[in-house]
C-alpha positions as CSV (number, residue, x, y, z in Angstrom):
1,X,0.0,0.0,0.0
2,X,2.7,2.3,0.1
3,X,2.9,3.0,-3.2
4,X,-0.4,3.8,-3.4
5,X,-0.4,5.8,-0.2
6,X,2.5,8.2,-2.1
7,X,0.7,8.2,-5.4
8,X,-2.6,9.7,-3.7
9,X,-0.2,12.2,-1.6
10,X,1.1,13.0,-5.4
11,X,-2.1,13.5,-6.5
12,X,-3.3,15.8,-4.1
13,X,-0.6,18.3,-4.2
14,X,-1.2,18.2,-7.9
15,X,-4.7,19.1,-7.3
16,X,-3.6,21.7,-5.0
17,X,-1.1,23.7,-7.4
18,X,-4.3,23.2,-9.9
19,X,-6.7,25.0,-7.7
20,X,-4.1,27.4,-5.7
21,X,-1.3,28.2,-8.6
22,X,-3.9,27.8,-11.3
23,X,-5.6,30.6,-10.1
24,X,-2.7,32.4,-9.6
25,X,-1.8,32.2,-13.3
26,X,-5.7,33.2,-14.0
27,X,-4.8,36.2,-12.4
28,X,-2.3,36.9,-14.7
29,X,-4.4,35.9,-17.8
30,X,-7.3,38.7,-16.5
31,X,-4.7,41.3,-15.4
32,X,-3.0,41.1,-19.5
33,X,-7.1,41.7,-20.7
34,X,-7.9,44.1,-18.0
35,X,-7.1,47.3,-20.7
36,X,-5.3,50.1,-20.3
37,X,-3.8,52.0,-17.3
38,X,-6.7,53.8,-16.7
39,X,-9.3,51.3,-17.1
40,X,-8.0,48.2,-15.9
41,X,-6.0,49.7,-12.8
42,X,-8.4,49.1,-10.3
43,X,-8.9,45.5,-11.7
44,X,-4.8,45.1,-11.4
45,X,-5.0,46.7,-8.1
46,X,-7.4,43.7,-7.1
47,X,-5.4,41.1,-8.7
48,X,-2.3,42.2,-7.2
49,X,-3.9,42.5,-3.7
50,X,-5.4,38.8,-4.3
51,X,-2.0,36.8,-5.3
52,X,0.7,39.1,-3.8
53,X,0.9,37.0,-0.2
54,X,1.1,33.6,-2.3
55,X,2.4,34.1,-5.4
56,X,5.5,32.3,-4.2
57,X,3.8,29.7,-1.9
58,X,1.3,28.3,-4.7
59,X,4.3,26.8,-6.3
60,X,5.6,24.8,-3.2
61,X,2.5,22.0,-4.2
62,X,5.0,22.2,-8.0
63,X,8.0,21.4,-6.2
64,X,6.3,18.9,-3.8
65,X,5.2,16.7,-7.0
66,X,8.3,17.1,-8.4
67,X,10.2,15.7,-5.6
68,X,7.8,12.7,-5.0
69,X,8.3,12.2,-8.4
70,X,11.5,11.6,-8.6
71,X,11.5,9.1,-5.2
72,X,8.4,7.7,-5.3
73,X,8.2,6.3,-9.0
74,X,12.3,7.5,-10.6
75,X,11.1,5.6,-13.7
76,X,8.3,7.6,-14.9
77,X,9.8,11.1,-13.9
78,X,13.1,10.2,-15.8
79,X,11.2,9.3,-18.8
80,X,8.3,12.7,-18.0
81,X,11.6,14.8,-18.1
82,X,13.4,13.6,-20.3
83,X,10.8,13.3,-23.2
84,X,8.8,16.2,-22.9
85,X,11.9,18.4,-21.5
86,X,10.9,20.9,-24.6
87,X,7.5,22.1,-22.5
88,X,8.8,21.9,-19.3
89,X,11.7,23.7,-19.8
90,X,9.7,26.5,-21.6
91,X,7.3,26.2,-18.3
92,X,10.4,26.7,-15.8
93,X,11.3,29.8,-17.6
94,X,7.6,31.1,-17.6
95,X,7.7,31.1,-13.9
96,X,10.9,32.7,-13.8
97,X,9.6,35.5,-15.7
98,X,6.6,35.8,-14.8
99,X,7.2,35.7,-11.0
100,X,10.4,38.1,-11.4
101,X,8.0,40.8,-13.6
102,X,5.5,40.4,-10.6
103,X,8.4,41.6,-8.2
104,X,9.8,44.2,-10.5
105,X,6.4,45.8,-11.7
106,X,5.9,46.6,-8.1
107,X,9.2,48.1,-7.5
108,X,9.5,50.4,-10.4
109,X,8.6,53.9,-10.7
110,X,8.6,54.5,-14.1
111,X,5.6,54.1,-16.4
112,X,7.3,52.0,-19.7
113,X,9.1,49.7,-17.2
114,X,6.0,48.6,-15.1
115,X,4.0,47.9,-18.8
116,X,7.2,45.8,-19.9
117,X,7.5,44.1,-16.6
118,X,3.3,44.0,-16.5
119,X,3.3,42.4,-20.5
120,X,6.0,40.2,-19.4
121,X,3.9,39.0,-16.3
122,X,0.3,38.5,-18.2
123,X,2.4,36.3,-21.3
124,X,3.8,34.2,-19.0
125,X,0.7,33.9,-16.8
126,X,-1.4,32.3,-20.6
127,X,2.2,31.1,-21.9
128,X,3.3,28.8,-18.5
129,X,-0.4,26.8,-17.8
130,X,-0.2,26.4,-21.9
131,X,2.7,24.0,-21.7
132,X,2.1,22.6,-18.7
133,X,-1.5,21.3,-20.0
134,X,0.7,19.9,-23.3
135,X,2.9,18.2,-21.1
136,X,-0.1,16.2,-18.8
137,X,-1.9,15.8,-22.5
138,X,1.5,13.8,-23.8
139,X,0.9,11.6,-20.4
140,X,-2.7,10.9,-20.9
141,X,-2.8,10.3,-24.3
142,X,0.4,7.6,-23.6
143,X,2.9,9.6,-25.8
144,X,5.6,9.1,-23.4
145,X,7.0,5.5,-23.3
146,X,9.3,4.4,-20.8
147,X,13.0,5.5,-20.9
148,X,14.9,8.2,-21.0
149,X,14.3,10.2,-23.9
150,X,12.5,7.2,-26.0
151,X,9.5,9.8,-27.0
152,X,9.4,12.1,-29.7
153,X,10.5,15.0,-28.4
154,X,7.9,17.1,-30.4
155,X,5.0,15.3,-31.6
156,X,4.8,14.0,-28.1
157,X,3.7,17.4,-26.9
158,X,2.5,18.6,-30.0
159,X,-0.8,17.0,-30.6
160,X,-4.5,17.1,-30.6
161,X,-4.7,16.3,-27.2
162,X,-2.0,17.7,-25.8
163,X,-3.4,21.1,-27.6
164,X,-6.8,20.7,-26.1
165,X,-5.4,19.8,-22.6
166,X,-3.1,23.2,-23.2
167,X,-5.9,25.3,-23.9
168,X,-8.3,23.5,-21.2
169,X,-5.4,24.6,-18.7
170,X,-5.4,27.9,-19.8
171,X,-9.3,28.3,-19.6
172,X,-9.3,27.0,-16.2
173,X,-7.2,28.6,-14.9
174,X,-9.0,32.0,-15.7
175,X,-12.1,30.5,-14.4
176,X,-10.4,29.9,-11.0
177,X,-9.1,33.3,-10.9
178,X,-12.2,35.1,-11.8
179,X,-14.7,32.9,-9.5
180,X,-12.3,33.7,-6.4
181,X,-11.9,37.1,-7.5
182,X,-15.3,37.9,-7.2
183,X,-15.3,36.8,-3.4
184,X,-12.5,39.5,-2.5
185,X,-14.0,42.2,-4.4
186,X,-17.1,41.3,-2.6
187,X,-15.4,41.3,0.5
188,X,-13.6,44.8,-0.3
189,X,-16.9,46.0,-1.1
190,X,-16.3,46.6,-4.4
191,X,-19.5,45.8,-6.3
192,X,-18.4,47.0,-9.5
193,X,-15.3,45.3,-9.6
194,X,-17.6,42.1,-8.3
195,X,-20.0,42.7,-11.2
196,X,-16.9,42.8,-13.6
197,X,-15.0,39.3,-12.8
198,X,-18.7,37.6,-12.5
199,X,-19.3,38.3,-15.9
200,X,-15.9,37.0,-16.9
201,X,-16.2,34.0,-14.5
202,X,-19.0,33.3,-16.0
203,X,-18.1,33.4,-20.1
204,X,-15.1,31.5,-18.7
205,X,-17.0,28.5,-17.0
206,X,-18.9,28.6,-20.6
207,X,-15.9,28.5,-22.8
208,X,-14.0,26.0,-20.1
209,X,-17.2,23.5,-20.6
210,X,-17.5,23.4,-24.6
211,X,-13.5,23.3,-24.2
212,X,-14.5,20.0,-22.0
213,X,-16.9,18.6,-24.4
214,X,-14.5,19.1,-27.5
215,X,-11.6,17.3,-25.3
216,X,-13.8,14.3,-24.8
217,X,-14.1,14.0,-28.6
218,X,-10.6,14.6,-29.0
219,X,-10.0,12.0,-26.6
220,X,-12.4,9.5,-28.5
221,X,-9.8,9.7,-31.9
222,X,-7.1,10.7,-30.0
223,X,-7.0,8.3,-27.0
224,X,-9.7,6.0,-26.7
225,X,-8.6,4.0,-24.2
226,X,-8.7,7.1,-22.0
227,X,-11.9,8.0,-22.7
228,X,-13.6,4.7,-22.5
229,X,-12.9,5.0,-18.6
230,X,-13.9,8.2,-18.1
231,X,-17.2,7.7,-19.7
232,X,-17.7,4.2,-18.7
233,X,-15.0,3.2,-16.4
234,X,-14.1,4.1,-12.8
235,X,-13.4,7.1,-14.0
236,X,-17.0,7.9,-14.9
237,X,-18.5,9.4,-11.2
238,X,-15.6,12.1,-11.2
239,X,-16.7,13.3,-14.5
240,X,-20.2,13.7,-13.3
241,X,-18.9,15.4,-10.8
242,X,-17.2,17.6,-12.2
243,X,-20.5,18.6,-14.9
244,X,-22.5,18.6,-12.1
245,X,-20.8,21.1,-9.7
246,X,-19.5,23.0,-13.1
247,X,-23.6,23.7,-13.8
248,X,-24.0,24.5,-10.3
249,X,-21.0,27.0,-10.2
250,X,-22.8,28.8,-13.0
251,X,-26.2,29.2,-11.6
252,X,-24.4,30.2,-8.1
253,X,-22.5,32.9,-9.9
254,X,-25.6,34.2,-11.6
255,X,-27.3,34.4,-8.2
256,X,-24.2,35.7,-7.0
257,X,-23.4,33.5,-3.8
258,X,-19.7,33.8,-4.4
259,X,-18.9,32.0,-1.6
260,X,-20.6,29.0,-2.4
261,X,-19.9,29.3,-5.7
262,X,-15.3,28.4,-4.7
263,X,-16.1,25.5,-3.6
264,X,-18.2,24.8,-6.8
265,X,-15.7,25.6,-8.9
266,X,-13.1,23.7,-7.1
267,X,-15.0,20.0,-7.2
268,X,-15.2,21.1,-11.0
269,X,-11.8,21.3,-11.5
270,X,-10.4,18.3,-8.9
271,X,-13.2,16.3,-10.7
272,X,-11.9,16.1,-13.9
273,X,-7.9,15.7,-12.9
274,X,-9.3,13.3,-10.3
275,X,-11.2,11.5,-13.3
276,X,-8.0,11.3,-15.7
277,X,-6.2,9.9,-12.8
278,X,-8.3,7.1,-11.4
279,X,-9.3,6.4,-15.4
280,X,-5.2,5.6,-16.0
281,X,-4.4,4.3,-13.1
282,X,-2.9,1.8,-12.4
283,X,-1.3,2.3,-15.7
284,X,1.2,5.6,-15.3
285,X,3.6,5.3,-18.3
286,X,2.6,2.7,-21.8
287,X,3.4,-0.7,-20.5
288,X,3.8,0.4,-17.2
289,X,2.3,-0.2,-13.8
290,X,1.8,1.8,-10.7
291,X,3.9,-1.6,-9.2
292,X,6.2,-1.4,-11.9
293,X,7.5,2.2,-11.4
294,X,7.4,2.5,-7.6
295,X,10.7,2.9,-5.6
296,X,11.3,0.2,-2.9
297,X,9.7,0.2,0.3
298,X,12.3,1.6,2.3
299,X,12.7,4.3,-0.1
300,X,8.7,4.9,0.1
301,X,8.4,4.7,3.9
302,X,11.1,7.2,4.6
303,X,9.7,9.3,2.0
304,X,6.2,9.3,3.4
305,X,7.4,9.6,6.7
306,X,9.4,12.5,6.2
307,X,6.0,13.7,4.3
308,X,4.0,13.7,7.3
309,X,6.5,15.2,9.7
310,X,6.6,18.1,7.2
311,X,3.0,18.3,6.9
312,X,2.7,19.2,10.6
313,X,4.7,22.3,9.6
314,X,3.7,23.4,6.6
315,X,-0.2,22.7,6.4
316,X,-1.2,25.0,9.2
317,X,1.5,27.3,8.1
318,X,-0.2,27.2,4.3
319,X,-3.8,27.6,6.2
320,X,-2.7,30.8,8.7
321,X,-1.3,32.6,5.3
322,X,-4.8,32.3,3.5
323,X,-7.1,32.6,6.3
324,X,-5.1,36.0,7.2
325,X,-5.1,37.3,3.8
326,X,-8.5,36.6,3.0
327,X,-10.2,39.1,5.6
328,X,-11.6,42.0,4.1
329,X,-8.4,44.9,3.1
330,X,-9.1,48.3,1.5
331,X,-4.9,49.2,0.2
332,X,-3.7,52.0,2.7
333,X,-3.2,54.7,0.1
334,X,-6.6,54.9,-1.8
335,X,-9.7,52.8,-1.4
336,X,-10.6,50.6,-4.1
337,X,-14.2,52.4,-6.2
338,X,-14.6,50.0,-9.0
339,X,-13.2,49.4,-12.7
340,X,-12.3,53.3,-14.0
């Protein structure tokens, strides 16, 4: 059972950087189609407000799957990296830039730095969920065989599926953004501002579904042995799930219980990357088992072990910094009115 125990740790810190550091990317997809200085300022003022206290911490749930990764199951991350090192590479560097523009926008004073830092933040924020979807299409639609480097190194990334997953990422991400956005305008009493990212939420839940429903057909040329699970294998409950509380999170934003409507949004989300995952398992790479990949006990039960002692630390640690930073804040300077 270890194994198992470390692949459901793996898969809940992915789902965590999904919900937590995918809407910190949305952020950076809304602030790039905000407009200009004048108009989209106060939305930028928002954003900034919402992702500035964990822009940094979203991406400790990256580096946690990383590192189980490479310990838990060495075999499928040495043949992840090596094959599809063209997307993840590309992805490294988006989070470079884009988290170093964050930082420097703040900082500068004069007008045509903070729009280059700004442009270079918002193309990374669409650019860096992009390849990352690519990458986790390449796994799902078993483009990556086992070995190092044994893939194609393009059209393993570069496919219908891959695209769609790319695109999904990207669409989800905004959704995320915008739903949570709407709570801490709300809670800033900013209705206009509130008004604003509830329309967007909602054309992105709409887009993010027909995205959905062109991925399953994608999936049906494209991988079929994917999508016979998730519409008729064990997979099947978590895509219901997922339609089900995606309808619900659009009829909760119309009636504008944005409280409600986060932890809609989420089960949407963790749904379907909860449905791809149960719908491969226990298959992770082409030819490969869950049993096959895993590192050797010893390696597992010090691994988990050192998990949970961390966990002790950094859960309640994670929980303090969102709870604080999610009671109501007007900035000290000038009070927040709406969008221009």
């Amino acid at each position: 059972m270890l194994a198992e125990i470390m692949l459901a740790a793996l898969w809940i810190g992915l789902t965590a950087y999904v919900l937590f550091g995918g809407a910190d990317f949305g952020g950076g997809v809304w602030d790039l189609l905000a407009g200009g200085a004048v108009k989209g300022g106060r939305q930028r003022e928002l954003i900034e407000h919402s992702i500035g206290p964990v822009w940094e911490a979203n991406h400790v749930w990256l580096i946690f799957v990383i590192v189980l990764m490479w310990t838990g199951i060495p075999p499928v991350f040495a043949a992840v990296a090596s094959t599809l090192y063209i997307p993840l590479t590309l992805a490294a560097l988006g989070i470079i830039a884009r988290g170093s523009a964050f930082a420097f926008r703040k900082a500068s004073t004069e007008l045509w730095q903070r729009r280059l830092f700004g442009a270079t933040f918002a193309f990374s924020s669409v650019v860096t969920p992009f390849f990352l979807g690519t990458a986790a299409g390449a796994i799902a639609s078993r483009r990556v065989p086992p070995g190092i480097a044994r893939g194609d190194l393009v059209t393993s990334w570069l496919n219908p599926t891959s695209v769609v997953a790319g695109l999904l990422a990207v669409g989800t991400a905004a959704y995320l953004a915008a739903v949570y956005l709407t709570r801490d305008a709300e809670r800033s009493a900013e209705r206009v501002l509130a008004e604003a990212f509830r329309g967007r939420a909602l054309a992105a839940g709409v887009v993010v579904g027909l995205l959905s429903a062109a991925g399953l057909l994608v999936l049906h040329a494209d991988a079929p042995a994917l999508f016979a699970e998730l519409t008729s294998g064990r997979a099947l409950p978590f895509l219901v799930l997922s339609i089900v509380a995606g309808l619900a999170s659009l009829v909760l934003l119309w009636f504008r219980a944005y409280l409600a409507v986060r932890l809609s949004a989420a089960l949407a989300v963790a749904g379907l990357l909860w449905g791809w995952g149960v719908g491969q398992y226990p298959t992770l790479l082409p030819g490969v088992t869950l049993r096959d990949a895993a590192a050797t006990d010893s390696v597992l039960a010090a691994s988990l072990g050192t998990l949970a002692v961390g966990a002790l630390l950094l859960v309640p640690s994670l929980w303090w910094l969102y709870a604080t930073f999610q009671r109501g804040h007007r900035p000290p300077e000038q009070p927040l009115h709406g969008d221009g």
